[in-house]
C-alpha positions as CSV (number, residue, x, y, z in Angstrom):
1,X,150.0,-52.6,30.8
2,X,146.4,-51.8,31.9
3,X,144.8,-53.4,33.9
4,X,140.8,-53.7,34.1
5,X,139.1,-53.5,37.2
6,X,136.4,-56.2,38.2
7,X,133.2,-54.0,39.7
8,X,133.1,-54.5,43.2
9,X,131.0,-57.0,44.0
10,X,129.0,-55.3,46.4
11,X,127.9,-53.1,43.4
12,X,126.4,-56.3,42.0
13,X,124.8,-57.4,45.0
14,X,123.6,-53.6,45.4
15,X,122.2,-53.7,41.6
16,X,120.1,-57.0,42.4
17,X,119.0,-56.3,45.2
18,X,117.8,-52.7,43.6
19,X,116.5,-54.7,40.5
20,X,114.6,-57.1,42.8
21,X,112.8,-55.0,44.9
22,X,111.8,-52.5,42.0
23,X,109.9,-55.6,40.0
24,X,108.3,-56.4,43.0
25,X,107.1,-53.2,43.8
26,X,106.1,-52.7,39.9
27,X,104.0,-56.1,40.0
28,X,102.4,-55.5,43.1
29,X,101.6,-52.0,41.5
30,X,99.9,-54.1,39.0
31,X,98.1,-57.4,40.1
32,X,98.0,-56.6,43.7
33,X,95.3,-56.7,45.9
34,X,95.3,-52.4,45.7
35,X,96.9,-52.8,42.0
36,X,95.3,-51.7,38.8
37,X,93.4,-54.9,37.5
38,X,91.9,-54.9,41.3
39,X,91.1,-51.7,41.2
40,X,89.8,-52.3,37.4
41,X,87.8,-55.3,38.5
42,X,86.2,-53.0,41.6
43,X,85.0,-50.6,39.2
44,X,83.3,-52.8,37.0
45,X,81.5,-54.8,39.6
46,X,80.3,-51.4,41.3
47,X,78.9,-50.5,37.5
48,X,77.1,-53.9,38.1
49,X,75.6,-53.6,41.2
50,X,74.6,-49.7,40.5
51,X,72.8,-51.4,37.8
52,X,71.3,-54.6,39.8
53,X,70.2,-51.5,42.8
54,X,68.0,-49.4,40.2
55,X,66.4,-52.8,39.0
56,X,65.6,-53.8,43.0
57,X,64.6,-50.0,43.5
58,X,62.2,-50.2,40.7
59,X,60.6,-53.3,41.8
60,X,60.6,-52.2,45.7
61,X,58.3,-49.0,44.3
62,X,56.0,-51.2,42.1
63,X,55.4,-53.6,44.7
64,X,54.8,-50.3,47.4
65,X,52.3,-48.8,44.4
66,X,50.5,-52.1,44.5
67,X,50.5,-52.7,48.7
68,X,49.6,-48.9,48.8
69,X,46.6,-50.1,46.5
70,X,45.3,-52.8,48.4
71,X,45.5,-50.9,51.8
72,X,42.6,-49.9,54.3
73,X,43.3,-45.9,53.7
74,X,43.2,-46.7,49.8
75,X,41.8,-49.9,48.3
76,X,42.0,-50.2,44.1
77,X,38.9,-52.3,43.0
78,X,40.2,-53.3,39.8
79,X,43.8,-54.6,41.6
80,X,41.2,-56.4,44.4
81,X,39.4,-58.0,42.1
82,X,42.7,-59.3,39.8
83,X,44.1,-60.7,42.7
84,X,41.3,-62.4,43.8
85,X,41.2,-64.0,40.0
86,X,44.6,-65.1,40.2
87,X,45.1,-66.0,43.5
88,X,42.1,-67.8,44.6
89,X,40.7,-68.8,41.3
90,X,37.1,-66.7,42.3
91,X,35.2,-65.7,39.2
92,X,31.7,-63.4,39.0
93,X,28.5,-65.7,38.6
94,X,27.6,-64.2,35.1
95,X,30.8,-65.7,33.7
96,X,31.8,-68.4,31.8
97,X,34.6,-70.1,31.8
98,X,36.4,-71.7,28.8
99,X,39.5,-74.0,28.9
C-alpha cells in the first residue's frame, strides 16, 4: 500500500502568503503612486507645461519689446500713437471718422 502525503500545511500558508505579497508588490509596481501609469501620466503633463512655459515666455518678451518701446530711454512713435488710438479713442484733426 502507498500512501500519499498531504503537503504540509504550512507550505500552503507559505505559498499564499508568497503569492499575496508578490501581486501586491506587482500592482503597486504598476498603478502606484511611483508606478508606471504615474510615472506615464508625469511625463505627459511635464510635455504640457514645457509647452504652456515657451507660449508664457514668448508673450513675457513681446510684452518687454513693447514696454521697452514705450519707455523714457526709447519711445516708438508709431506704438505711442496706436495706443493712444485704441486706448483713449484720440484721433488727428485732419481725420475722418466713419462708422
Amino acid at each position: 500500500m502507498s500512501a500519499r502525503r498531504k503537503p504540509a500545511f504550512g507550505v500552503v500558508i507559505y505559498a499564499a502568503i508568497t503569492l499575496s505579497l508578490s501581486g501586491y508588490f506587482v500592482f503597486a509596481a504598476v498603478q502606484g503612486d511611483f508606478g508606471l501609469f504615474r510615472r506615464a501620466e508625469i511625463e505627459v503633463e511635464g510635455e504640457r507645461l514645457a509647452a504652456e512655459l515657451d507660449t508664457l515666455e514668448t508673450e513675457v518678451a513681446r510684452m518687454e519689446n513693447l514696454t521697452r518701446r514705450l519707455s523714457d530711454d526709447y519711445l516708438d512713435l508709431d506704438l505711442l500713437d496706436q495706443q493712444a488710438r485704441d486706448v483713449l479713442g484720440l484721433m488727428r484733426a485732419d481725420e475722418i471718422v466713419v462708422r
